[in-house]
C-alpha positions as CSV (number, residue, x, y, z in Angstrom):
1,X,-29.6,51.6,14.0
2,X,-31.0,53.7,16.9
3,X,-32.1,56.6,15.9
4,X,-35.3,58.3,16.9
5,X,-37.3,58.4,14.0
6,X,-40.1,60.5,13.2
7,X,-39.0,64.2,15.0
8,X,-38.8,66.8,14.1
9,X,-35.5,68.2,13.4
10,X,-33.5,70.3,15.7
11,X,-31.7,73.4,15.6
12,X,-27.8,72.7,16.3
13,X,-28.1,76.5,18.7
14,X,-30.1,74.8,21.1
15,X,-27.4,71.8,22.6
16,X,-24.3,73.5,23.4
17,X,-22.5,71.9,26.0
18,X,-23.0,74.3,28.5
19,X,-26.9,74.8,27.8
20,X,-28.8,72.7,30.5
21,X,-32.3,72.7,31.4
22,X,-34.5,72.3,34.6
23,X,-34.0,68.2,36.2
24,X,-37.5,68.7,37.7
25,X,-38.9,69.1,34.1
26,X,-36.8,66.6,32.3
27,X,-35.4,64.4,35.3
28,X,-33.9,62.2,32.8
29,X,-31.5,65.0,32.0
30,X,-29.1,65.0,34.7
31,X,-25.5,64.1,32.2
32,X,-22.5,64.1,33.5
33,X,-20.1,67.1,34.3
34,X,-16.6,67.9,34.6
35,X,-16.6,66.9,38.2
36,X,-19.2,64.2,37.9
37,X,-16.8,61.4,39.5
38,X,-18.0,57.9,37.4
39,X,-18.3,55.1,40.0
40,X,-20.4,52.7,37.5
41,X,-20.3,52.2,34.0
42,X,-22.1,49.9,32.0
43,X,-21.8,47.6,28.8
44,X,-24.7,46.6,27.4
45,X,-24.8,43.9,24.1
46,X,-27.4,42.1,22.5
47,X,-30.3,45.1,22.6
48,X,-31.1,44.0,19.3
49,X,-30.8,40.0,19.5
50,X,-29.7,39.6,16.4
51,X,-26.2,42.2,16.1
52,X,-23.9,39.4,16.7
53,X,-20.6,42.0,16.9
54,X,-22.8,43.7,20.1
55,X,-23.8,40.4,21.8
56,X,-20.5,39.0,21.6
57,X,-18.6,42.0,22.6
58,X,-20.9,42.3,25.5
59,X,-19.8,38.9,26.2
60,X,-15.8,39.1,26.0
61,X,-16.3,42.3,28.5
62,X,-18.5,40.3,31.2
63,X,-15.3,37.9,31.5
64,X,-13.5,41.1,32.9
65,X,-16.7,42.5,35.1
66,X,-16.9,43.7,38.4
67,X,-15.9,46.1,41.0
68,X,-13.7,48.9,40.7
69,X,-9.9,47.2,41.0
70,X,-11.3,44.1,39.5
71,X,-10.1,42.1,36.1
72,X,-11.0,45.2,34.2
73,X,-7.9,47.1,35.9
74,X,-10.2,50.5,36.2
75,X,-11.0,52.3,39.5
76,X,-15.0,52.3,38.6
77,X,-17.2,49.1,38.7
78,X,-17.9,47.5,35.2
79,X,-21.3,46.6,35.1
80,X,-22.0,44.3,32.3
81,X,-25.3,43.1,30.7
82,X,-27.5,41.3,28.1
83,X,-30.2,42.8,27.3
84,X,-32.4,41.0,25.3
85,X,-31.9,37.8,26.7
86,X,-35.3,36.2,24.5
87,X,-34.6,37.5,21.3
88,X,-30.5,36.6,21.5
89,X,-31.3,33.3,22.2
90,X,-33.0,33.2,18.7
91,X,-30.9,35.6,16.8
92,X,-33.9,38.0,16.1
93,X,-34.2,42.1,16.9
94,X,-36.7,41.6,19.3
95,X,-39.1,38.7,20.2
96,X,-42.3,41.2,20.1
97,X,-41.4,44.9,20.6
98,X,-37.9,46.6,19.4
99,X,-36.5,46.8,22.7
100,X,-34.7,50.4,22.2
101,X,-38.1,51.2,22.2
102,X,-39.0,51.0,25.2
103,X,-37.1,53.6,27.6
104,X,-39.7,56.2,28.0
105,X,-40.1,57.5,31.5
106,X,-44.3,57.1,30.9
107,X,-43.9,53.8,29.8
108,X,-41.0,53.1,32.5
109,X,-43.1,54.4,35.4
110,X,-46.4,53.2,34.0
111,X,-47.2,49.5,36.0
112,X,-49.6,48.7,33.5
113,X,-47.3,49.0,30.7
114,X,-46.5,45.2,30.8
115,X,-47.7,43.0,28.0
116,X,-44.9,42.3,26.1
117,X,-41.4,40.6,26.9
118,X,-39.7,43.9,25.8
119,X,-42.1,46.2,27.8
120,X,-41.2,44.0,31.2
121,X,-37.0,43.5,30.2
122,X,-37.2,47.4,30.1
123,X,-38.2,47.6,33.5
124,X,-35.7,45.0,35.0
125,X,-32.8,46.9,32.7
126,X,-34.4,49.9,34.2
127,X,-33.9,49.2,37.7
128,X,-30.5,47.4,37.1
129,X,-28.8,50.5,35.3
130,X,-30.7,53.2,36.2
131,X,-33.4,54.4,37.0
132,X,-34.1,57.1,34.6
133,X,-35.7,59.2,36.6
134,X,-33.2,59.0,39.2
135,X,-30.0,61.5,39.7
136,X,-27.9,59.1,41.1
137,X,-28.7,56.3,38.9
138,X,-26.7,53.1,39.1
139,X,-24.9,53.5,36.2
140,X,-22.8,57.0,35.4
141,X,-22.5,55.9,32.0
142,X,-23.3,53.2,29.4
143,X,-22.4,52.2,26.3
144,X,-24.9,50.2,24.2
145,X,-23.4,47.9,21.3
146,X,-24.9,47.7,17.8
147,X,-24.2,46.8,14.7
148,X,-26.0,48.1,11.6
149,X,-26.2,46.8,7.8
150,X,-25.8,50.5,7.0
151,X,-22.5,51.3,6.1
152,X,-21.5,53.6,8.9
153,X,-18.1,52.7,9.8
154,X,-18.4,53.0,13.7
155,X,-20.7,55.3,14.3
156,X,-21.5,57.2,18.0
157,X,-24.8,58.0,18.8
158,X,-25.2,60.7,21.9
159,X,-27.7,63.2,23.1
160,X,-26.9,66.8,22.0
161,X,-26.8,67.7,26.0
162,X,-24.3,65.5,26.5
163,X,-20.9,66.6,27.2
164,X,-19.4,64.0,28.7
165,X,-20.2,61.7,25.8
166,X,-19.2,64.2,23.4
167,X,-15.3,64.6,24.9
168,X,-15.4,60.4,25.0
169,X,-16.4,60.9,21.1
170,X,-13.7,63.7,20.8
171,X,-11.1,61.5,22.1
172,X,-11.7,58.6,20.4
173,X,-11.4,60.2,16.9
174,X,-8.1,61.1,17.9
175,X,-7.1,57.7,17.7
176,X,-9.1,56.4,14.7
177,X,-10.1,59.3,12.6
178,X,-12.9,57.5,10.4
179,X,-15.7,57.4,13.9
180,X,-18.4,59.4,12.9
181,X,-21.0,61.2,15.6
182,X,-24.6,61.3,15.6
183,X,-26.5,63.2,18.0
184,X,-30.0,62.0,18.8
185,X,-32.7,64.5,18.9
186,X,-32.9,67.4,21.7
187,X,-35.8,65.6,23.4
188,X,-36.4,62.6,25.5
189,X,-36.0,59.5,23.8
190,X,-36.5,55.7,24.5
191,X,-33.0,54.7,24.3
192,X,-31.4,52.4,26.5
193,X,-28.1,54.5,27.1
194,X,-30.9,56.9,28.6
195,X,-31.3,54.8,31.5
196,X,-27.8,56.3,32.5
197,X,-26.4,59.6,33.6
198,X,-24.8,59.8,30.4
199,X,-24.1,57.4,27.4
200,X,-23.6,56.4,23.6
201,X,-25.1,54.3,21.4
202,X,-22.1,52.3,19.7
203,X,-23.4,51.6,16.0
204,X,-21.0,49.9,13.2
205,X,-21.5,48.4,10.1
206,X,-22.1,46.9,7.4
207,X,-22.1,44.1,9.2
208,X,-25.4,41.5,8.3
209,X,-27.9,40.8,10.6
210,X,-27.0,37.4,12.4
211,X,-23.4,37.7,11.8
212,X,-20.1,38.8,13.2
213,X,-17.7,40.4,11.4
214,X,-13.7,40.0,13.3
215,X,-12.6,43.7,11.5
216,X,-15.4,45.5,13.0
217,X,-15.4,43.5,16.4
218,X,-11.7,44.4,16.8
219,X,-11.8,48.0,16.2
220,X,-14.8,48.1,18.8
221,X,-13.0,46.2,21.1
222,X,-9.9,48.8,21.0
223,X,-12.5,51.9,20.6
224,X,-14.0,51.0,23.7
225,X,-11.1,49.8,26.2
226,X,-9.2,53.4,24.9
227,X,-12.9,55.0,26.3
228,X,-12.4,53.4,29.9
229,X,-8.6,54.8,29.4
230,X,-10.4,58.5,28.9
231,X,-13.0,57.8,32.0
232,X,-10.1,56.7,34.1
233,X,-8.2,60.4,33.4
234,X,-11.7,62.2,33.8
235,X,-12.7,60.4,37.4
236,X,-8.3,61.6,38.5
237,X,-9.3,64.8,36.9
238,X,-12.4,65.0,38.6
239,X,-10.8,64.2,42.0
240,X,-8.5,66.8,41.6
241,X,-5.1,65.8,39.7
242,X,-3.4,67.8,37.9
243,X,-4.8,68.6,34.2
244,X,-4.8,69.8,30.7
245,X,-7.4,70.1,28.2
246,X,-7.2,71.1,24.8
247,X,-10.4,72.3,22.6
248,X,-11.4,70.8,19.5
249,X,-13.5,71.1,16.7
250,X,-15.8,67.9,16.3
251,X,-17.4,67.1,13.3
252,X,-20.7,66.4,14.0
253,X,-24.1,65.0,12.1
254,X,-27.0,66.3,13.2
255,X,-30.4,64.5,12.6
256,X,-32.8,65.8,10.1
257,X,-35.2,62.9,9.4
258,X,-36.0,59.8,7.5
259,X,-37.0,59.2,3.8
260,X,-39.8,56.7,3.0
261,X,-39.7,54.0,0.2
262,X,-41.7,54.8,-3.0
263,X,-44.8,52.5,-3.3
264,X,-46.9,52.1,-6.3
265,X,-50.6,51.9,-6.8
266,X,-51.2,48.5,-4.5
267,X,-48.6,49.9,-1.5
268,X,-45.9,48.0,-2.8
269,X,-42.2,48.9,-2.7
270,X,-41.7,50.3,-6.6
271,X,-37.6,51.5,-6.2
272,X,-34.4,50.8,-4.6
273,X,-31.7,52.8,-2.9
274,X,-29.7,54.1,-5.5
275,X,-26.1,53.5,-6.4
276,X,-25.2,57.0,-5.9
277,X,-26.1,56.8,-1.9
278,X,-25.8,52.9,-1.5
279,X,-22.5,52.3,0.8
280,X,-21.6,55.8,1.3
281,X,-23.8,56.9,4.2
282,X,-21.8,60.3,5.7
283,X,-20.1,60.7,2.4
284,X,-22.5,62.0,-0.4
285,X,-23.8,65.6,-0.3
286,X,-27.2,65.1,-1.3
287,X,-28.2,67.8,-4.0
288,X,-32.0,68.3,-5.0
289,X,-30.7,66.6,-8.7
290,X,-28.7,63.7,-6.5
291,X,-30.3,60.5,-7.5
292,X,-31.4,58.2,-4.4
293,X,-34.1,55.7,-5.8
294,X,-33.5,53.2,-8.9
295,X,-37.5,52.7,-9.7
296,X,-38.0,49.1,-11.0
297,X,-40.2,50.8,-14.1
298,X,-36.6,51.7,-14.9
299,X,-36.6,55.4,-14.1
300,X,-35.1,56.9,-11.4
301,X,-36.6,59.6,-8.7
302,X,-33.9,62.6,-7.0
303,X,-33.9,63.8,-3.9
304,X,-36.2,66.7,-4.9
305,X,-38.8,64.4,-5.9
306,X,-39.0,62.9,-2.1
307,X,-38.0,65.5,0.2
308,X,-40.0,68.7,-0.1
309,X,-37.7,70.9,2.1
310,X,-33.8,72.4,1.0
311,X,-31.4,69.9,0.8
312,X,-28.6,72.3,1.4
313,X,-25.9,70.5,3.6
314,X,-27.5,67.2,3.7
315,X,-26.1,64.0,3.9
316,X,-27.8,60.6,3.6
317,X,-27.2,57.8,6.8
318,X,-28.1,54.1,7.9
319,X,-29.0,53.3,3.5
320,X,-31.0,50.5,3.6
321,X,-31.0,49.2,7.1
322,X,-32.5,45.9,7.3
323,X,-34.5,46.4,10.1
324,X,-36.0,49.3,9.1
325,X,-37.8,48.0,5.7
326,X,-40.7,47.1,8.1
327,X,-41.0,50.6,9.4
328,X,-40.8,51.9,5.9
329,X,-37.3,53.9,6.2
330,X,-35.2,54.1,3.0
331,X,-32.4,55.7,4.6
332,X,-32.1,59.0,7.3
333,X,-31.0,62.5,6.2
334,X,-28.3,64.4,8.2
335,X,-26.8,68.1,8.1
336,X,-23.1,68.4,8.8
337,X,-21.7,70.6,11.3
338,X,-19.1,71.0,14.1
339,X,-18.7,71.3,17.7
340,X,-16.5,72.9,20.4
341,X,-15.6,70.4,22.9
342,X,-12.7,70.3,25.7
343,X,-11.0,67.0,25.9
344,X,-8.5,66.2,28.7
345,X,-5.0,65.5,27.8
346,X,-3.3,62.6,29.8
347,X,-0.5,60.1,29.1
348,X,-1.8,56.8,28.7
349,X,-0.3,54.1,30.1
């Protein structure tokens, strides 16, 4: 999963749609409008070298790249890419840094940041999307493919400033009711999709690290030629044909942190994710009594014994991520809530 990990959590007041702050502070925030025309938008698979669904979706689309009238059938260029070319080779993560990692403007202006493979594949994915600093950046908007052992359904990761990616979210739960949203923190972060005007992390699971998984790969595949469908009506709509829009309420989860394994004595992991949360990630309101580690003493510890604040409207995501056992994240915790967004209404052909 992608995530920023380690924030602190955000109030859901602050990243209405039409709330926008200063470029010249935060140049990276420059998302797209209702008259933002999308000439570029990018795919991106294989971020993490090892989510098999993501690198070989990103691999059926770059058979139908290219300019705007192309193979794709879209009036906007498709811009398709893998990212981490190293570590897909040897169906790993990352070869020596989590690449989704490393989209900070310091580090992506820095030309000493350069050591590793994944600090130098940012910068080339940096100048060949974006830049990030940039308000014409190559690419209007990008989605970046995951997959997740976390079972999250498919899941759609956005920045809570992000309109554009919010309708595209809107719209696509129309169609298939079970996507769920995420919205990154309200800050910066080091996200690929950053590199863009706009963008989405595209997360499913459970799918295991190394595998595909045809269900999952399928539903993507529809989920994400339906979200060129919406960009096509937005760029007529933008241009000036004739629209509708219609408002909706869209569910939303809104990030409120991570919980830690427990460790014993020596710094070993002493307890599992419990039953009660394992597999149902978005689903289980998480009381203070709600059990969420199975200890292997044989006891078990609640949520009250590992999160200190009120657990009022919380809901546990990404249970037991594989990848994140290294960075010592059990599972995230999430409030529920809901947001207005306008969605254009067009007949699809």
């Amino acid at each position: 999963w992608v995530l920023s990990e380690g924030l602190k959590p955000f109030q859901f007041v602050l990243f209405t749609s039409i709330q926008r702050q200063d470029t010249a502070m935060e140049p990276w925030a420059r998302h797209l409008g209702p008259k933002d025309e999308i000439s570029c938008v990018g795919v991106v698979g294989g971020t993490h070298g090892n989510e098999r669904n993501g690198v070989f979706l990103g691999r059926t689309f770059a058979k139908i790249a290219g300019p705007p009238g192309g193979k794709h059938g879209c009036g906007f260029e498709l811009l398709v890419t893998e990212a981490n070319v190293e570590a897909t080779k040897k169906n790993l993560r990352y070869t020596e840094e989590d690449l989704n990692r490393c989209f900070l403007l310091k580090d992506l202006n820095n030309p000493e940041h350069t050591k590793l493979y994944e600090h130098r594949r940012a910068k080339e994915l940096n100048a060949l999307l974006g830049p990030k600093d940039s308000p014409t950046p190559k690419c209007d908007f990008i989605f970046d493919l995951h997959n997740t052992t976390a079972a999250t359904g498919v899941c759609l990761l956005m920045h809570p400033r992000d309109p554009f990616a919010q309708e595209i979210a809107a719209y696509l739960i129309s169609i298939d009711p079970s996507v769920v949203v995420v919205t990154w923190n309200n800050t910066e972060v080091g996200l690929l999709p950053s590199v863009g005007r706009s963008g989405m992390t595209f997360e499913v699971g459970p799918v295991p690290t190394g595998c595909l998984h045809a269900e999952q790969y399928l539903q993507s595949e529809r989920l994400l030629r339906a979200a060129f469908k919406y960009i096509e009506a937005h760029n007529a709509a933008a241009k000036g044909a004739p629209t509708k829009r219609r408002k909706v309420s869209m569910q939303v989860f809104l990030n409120q942190g991570v919980i830690k394994y427990p460790r014993d004595a020596s710094g070993e992991i002493a307890g599992v994710q419990h039953a009660a949360i394992q597999y149902k990630d978005f689903q289980v309101p998480l009381e203070a009594t709600t059990p969420v580690f199975t200890m292997f003493d044989g006891t078990e510890k609640t949520m009250a014994d590992v999160y200190d604040k009120p657990t009022d409207g919380l809901y546990p995501f990404f249970v037991n991520e594989a990848a994140y056992v290294e960075k010592d994240i059990a599972f995230s915790v999430c409030k529920k809530s809901t947001l207005e967004v306008s969605v254009l209404q067009f007949e699809e052909n």
